[in-house]
C-alpha positions as CSV (number, residue, x, y, z in Angstrom):
1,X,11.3,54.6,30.0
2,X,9.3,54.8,33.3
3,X,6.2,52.3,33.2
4,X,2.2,54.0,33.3
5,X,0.3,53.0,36.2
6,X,-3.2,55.0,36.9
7,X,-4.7,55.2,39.7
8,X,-9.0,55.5,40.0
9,X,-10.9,55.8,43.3
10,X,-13.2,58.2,44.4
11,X,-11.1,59.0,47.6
12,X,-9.1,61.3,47.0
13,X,-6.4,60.8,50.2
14,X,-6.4,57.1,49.2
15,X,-5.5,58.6,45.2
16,X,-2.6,60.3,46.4
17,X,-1.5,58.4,48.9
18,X,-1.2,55.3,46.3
19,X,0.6,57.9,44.3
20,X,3.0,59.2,46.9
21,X,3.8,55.3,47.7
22,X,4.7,54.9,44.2
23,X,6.5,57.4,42.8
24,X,8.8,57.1,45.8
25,X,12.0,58.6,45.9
26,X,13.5,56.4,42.5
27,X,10.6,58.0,40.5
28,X,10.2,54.9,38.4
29,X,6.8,55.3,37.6
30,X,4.7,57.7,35.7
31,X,2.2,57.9,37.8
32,X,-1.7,59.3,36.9
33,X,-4.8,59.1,39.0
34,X,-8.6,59.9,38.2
35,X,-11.9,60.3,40.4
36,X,-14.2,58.2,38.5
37,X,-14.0,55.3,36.2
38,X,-15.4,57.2,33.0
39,X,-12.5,59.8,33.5
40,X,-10.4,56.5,34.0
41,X,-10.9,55.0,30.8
42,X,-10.4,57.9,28.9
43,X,-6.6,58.2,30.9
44,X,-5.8,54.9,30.2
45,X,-6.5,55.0,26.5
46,X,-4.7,57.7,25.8
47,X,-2.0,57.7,28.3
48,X,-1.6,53.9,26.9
49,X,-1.1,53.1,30.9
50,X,0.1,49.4,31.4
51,X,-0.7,48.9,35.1
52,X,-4.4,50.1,36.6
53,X,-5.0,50.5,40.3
54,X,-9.1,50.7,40.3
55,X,-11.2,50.7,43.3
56,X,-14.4,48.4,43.0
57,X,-17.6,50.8,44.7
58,X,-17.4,54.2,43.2
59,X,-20.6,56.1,42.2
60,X,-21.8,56.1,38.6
61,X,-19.9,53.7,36.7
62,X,-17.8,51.2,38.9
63,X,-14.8,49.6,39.0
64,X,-15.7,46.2,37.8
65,X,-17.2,47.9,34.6
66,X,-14.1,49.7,34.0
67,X,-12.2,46.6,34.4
68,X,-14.3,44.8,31.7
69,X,-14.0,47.9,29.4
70,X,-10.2,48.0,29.9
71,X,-9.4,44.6,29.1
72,X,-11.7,45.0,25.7
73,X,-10.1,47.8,24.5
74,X,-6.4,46.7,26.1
75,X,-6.2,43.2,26.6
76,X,-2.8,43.4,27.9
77,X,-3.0,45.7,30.9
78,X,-2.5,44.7,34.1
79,X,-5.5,45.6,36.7
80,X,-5.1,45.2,40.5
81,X,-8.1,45.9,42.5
82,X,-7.9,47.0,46.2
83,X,-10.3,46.0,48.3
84,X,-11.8,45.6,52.0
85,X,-12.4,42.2,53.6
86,X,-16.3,42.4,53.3
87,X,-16.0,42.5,49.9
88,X,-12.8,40.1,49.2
89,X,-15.7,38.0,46.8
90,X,-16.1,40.7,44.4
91,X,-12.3,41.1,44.1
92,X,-12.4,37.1,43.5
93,X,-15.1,38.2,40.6
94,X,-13.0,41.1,39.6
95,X,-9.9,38.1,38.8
96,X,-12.1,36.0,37.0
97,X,-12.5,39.0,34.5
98,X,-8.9,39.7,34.3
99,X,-7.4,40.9,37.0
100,X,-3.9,40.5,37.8
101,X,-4.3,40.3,41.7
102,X,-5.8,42.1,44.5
103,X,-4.8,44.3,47.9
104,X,-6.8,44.5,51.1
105,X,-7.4,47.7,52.5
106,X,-6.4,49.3,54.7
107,X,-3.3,48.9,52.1
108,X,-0.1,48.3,53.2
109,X,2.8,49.9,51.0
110,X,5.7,47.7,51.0
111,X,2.5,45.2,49.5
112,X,1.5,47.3,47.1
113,X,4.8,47.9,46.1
114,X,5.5,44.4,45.9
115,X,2.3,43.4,44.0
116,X,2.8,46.3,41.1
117,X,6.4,44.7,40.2
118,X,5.2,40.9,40.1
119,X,2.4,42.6,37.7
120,X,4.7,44.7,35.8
121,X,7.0,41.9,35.4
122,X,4.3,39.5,34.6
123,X,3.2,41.9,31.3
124,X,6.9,42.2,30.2
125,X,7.4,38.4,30.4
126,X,3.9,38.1,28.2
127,X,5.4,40.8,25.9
128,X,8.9,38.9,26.1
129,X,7.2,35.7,25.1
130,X,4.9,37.0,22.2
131,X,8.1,38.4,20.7
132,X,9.7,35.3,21.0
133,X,6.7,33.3,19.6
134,X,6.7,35.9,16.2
135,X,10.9,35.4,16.2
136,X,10.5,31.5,16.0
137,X,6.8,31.4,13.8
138,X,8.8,33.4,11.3
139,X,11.9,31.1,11.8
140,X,10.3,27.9,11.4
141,X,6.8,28.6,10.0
142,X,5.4,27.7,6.8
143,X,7.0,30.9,5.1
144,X,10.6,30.0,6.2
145,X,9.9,26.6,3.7
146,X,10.2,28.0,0.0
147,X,9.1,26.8,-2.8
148,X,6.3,26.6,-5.2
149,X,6.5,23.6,-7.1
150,X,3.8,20.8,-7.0
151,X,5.9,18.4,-5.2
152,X,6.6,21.3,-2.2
153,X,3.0,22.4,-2.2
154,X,2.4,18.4,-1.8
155,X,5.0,19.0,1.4
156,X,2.5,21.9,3.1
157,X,-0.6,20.0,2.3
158,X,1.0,17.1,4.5
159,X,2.8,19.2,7.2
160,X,-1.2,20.9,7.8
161,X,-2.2,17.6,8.3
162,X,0.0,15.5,10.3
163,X,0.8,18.4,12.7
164,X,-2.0,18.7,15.0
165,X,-1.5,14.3,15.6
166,X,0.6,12.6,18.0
167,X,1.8,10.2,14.7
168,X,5.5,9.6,14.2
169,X,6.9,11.0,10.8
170,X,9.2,9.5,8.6
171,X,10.9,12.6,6.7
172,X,13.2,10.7,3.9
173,X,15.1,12.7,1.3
174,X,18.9,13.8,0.0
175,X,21.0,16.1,2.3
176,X,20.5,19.8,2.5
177,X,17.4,19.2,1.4
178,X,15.8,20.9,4.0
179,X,14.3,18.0,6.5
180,X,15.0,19.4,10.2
181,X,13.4,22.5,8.7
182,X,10.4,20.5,8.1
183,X,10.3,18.8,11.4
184,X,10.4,22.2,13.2
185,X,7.4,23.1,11.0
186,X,5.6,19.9,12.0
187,X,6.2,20.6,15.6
188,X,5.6,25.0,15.6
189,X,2.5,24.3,14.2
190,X,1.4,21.6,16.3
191,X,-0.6,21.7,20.1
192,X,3.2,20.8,21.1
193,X,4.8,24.3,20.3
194,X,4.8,25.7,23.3
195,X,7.1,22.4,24.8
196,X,10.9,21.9,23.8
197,X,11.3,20.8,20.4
198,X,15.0,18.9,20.6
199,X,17.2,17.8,17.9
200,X,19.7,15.2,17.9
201,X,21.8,14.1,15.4
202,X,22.4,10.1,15.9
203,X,24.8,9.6,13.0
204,X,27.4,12.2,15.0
205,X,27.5,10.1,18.2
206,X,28.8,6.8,19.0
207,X,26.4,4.3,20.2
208,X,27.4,4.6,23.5
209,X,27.2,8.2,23.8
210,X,23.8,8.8,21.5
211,X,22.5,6.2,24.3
212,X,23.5,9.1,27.0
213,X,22.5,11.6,25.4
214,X,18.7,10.6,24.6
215,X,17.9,8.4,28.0
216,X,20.5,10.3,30.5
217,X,22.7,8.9,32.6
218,X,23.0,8.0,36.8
219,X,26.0,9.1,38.7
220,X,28.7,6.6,38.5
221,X,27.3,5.1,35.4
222,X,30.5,4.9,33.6
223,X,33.8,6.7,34.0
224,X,33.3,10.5,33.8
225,X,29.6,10.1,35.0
226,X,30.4,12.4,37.6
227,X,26.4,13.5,38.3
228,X,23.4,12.3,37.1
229,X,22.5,13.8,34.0
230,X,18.8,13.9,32.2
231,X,18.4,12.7,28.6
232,X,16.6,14.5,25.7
233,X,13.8,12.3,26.1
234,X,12.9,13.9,29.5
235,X,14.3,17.1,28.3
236,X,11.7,16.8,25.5
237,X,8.5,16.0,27.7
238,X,6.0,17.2,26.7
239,X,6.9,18.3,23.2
240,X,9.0,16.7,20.2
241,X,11.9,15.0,19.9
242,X,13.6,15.1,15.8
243,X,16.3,12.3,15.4
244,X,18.1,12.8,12.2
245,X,20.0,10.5,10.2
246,X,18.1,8.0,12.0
247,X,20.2,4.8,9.6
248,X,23.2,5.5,11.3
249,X,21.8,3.7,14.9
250,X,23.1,0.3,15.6
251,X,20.9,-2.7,16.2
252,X,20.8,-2.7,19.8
253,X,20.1,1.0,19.6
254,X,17.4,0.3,17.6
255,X,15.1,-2.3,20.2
256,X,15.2,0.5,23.0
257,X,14.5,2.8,21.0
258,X,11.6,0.5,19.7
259,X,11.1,0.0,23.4
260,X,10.2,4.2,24.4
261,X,8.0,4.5,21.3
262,X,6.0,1.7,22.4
263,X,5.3,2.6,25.8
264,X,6.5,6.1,26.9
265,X,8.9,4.8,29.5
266,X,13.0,3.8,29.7
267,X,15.3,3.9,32.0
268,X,18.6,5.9,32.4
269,X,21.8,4.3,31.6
270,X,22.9,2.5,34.8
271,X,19.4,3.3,36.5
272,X,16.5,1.2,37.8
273,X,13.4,3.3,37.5
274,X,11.4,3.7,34.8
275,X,10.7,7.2,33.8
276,X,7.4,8.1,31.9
277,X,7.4,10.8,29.3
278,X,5.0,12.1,26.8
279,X,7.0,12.7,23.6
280,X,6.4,13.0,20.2
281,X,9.2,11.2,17.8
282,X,10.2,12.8,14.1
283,X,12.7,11.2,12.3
284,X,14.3,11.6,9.4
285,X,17.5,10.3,6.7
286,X,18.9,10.6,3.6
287,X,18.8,7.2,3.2
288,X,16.1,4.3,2.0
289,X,15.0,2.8,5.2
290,X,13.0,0.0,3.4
291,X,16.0,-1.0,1.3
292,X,18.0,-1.4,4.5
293,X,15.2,-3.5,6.0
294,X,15.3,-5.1,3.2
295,X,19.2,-5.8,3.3
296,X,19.0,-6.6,7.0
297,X,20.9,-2.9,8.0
298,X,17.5,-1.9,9.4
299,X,14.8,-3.2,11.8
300,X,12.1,-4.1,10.2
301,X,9.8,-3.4,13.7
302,X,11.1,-0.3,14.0
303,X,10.8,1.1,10.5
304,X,7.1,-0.1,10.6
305,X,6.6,2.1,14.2
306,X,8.8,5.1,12.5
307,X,7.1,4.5,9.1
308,X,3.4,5.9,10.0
309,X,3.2,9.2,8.3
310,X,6.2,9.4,5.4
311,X,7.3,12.6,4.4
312,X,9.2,12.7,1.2
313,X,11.4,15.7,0.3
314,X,12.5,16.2,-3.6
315,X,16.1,17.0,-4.1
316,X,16.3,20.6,-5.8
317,X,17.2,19.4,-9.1
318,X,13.6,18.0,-9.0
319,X,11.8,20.7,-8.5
320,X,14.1,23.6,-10.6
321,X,11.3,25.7,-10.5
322,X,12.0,26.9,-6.6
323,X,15.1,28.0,-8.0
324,X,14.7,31.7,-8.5
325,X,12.0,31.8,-5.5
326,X,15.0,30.2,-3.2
327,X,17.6,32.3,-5.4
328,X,15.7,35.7,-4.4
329,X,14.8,34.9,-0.7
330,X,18.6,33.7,-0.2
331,X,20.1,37.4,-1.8
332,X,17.8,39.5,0.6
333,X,18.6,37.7,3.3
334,X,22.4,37.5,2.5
335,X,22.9,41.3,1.8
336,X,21.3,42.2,5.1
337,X,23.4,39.5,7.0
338,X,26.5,41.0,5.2
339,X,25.0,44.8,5.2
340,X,25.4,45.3,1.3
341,X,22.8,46.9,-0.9
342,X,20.0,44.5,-2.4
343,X,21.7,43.0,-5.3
344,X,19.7,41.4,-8.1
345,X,20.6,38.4,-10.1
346,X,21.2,38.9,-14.1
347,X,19.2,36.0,-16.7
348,X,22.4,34.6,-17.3
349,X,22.8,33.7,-13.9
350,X,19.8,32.2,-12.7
351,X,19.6,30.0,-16.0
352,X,23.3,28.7,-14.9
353,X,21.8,27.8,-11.6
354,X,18.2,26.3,-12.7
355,X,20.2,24.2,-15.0
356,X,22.8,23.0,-12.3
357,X,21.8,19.6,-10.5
358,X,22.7,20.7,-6.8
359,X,23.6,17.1,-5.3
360,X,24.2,19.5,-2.0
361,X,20.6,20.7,-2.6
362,X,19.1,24.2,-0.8
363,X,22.2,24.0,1.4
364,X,24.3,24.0,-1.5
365,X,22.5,26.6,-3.5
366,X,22.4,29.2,-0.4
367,X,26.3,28.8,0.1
368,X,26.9,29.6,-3.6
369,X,24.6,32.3,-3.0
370,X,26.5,33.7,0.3
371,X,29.4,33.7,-1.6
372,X,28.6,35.2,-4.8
373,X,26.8,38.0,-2.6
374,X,30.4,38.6,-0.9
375,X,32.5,38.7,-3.7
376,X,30.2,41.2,-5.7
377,X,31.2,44.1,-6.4
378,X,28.2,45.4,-8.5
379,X,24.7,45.6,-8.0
380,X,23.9,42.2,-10.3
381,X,25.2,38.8,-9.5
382,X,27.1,37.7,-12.9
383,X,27.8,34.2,-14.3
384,X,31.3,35.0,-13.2
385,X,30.5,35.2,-9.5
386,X,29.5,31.9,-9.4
387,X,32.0,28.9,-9.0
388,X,33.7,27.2,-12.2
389,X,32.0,23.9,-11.2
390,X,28.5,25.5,-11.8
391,X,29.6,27.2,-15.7
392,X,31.2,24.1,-16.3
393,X,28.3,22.1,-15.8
394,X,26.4,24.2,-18.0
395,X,28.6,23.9,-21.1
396,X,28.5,19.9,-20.3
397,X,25.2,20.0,-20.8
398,X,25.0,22.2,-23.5
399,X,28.0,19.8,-25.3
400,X,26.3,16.7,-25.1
401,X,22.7,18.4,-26.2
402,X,23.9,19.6,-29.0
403,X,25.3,16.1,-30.1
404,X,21.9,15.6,-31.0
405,X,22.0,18.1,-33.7
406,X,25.0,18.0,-36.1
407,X,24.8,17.4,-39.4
408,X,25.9,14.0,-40.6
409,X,24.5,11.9,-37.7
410,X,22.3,9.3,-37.8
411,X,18.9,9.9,-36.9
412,X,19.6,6.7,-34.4
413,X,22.4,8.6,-33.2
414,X,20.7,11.8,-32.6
415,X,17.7,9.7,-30.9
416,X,20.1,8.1,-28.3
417,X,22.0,11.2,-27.0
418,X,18.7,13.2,-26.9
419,X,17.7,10.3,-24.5
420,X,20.5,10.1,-22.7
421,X,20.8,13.9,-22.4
422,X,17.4,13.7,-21.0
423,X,17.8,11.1,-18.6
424,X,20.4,12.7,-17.0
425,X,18.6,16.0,-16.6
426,X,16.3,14.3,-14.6
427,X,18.4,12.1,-12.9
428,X,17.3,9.0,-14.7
429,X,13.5,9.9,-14.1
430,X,11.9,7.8,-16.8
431,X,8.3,9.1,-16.1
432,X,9.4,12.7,-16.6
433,X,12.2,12.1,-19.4
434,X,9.1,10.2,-21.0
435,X,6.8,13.4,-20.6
436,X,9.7,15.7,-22.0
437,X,10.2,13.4,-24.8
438,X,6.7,13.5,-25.4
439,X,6.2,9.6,-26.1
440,X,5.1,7.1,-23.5
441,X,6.6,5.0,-20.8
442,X,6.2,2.0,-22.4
443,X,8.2,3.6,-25.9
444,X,10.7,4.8,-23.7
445,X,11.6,1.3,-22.0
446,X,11.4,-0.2,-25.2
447,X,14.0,2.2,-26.7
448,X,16.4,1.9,-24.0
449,X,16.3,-1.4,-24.4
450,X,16.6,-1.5,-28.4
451,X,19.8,0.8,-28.2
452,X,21.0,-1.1,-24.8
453,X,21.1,2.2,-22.5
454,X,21.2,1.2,-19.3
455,X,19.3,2.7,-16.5
């Protein structure tokens, strides 16, 4: 499609000779020219032009008018302004309103050309990097995190708040829970989204290589060091830098690492000079740091510096009532990625899965999805789409629940397995097997230990 470009000045050999210059012989622009500025406007609006040539001194309305119009009306057209050299001032003015750039008469052609394409290709890269901006806000915005529960609407409240701060995060909570997702939230809706936001898994590399990879390396630093290479903390300037599985460094890891948050600065691996960065650290495991401070596994230094904002992510089987919200969200997007008609999911179904405790968590749940969406046949997901482990589960539960019910047991009996049962449904919860039971926390200790169950 041939880009718009209009042309306005009140002289009419200057009009078409812009026009002839233009058009050329490749014919790559649609090119439309106007008199006056009022005429102008109108051809711009509807002719949805992306590129206006505009004169400055024309009678009646002028061209700085019609540049100030234009850019209220269509913010992302591109305006050059030609001008003489007594008048090079106003053309400075003309910028300050929005102007892409301007050209001195008498104009030269091959400088006209050349000044069109850098503002044609200026408006496509704007265009290119608005798209991109919707692709990853919709990727890794608040949306992308689903769930309704308390404890994830407890998750938004605290991503709103800590993301605008330069404060270190602690995210803690199971795997596939969702935690990098979280991080990318922090930092897409922070002043740092526009800068790199780089990941790095430390529990994938060996201490000597995560060392490479986050402070670089010099040339001849070690065998195969062929070049110098940067790290991710320089790679992340600027911006964020999200080290998962952060209890899987080694001590000595740990102290430079302690080092870089303190004061911005390290040097590469068989370097000299310090290198200064601005860099904002998320981390995040499925383990208990404090416990591991605690047990000597951890530094206790560094778990204080990581340790300022703590983010705390619920395993799934916490927080069942996401289920058919993540359920839902996971078939749509499934039977597009696999082009199959929308498939819905029978009651059967999605009580088998709300009752299922997910130790995989979300990741978990959207594989059993993806797979139950390929093997369908029908237009309903069915208990029998879903793996054995998942129906087994269900009559497990359902066998030891209904213990609690047959005739001939003793109320004492009954009492312990409905306790039991309840424990494990909320993975030895007592504060929420309490609420279920409907007695107190106190009652509930004293039970368990009056009938010996441990936990």
């Amino acid at each position: 499609m041939k880009r718009k470009i209009l042309i306005v000045d009140d002289e009419q050999n200057t009009r078409e000779g812009m026009k002839w210059a233009l058009e050329g012989s490749e014919k790559k622009y649609e090119v439309y020219t106007c008199a006056d500025a009022e005429s102008g406007l109108a051809v711009a609006l509807e002719k949805q032009v992306e590129l206006i040539i505009t004169d400055l001194k024309m009678p009646g309305m002028d061209g700085m008018e019609l540049l100030r119009r234009v850019k209220e009306k269509m913010p992302e057209v591109q305006v050059i302004v030609p001008t003489g050299y007594g008048t090079i001032e106003s053309a400075v003015e003309a910028m300050k309103l929005g102007a892409f750039d301007y050209v001195l008469k008498p104009i030269n052609i091959d400088e006209l050309n050349l000044i069109v394409e850098r503002a044609l290709q200026h408006k496509r890269m704007k265009e290119e990097n608005i798209a991109l901006r919707q692709v990853i806000d919709k990727k890794f915005g608040f949306e992308n995190i689903l769930g309704n529960s308390p404890a994830m609407e407890n998750i938004f409240r605290q991503i709103r708040m800590v993301a605008p701060t330069k404060s270190t995060v602690l995210i803690q909570g199971e795997s596939g829970t969702g935690k990098e997702l979280i991080a990318s939230a922090i930092h897409y809706n922070s002043p740092r989204k526009n800068k790199p936001f780089i990941i790095v898994n430390c529990g994938a590399l060996t201490p000597t290589l995560l060392e490479s990879e986050l402070f670089g390396h010099e040339k001849g630093a070690f065998t195969d060091a062929y070049r110098e290479k940067p790290g991710r903390f320089e790679l992340a300037d600027g911006g964020t830098l999200f080290l998962d599985e952060i209890s899987e460094t080694t001590s000595e890891f740990q102290v430079k690492l302690l080092r870089v948050i303190e004061t911005q600065t390290f040097e590469r691996v068989g370097g000299t000079e310090s290198i200064t960065v601005d860099v904002r650290i998320i981390t995040a495991t499925n383990k208990n740091l404090k416990e591991l401070v605690q047990q000597g596994k951890f530094r206790q230094d560094l778990y204080y510096r990581l340790n300022v904002i703590q983010i705390y992510v619920p395993p799934l089987r916490e927080r069942r009532e996401d289920i058919p919200l993540l359920v839902n969200a996971f078939v749509k997007e499934l039977c597009e990625k696999n082009k199959k008609p929308l498939m819905s999911v029978s009651p059967k179904t999605m009580a088998l899965l709300q009752n299922y405790d997910w130790p995989g968590n979300v990741r978990q749940l959207k594989n059993v999805i993806e797979a139950a969406v390929i093997m369908c046949n029908t237009q309903e997901i069915q208990p029998r789409h879903l793996p054995e482990e998942i129906r087994e589960a269900e009559q497990s539960n359902a066998d030891e629940e209904t213990v609690c019910l047959k005739i001939g047991s003793s109320l004492r009996d009954a009492e312990i397995a409905l306790i039991r049962a309840t424990l494990k449904r909320v993975n030895d919860n007592k504060t929420k097997a309490a609420k279920i039971l409907g007695i107190g926390r106190k009652t509930l200790y004293r039970k368990l230990e009056e009938y010996g169950i441990s936990g």
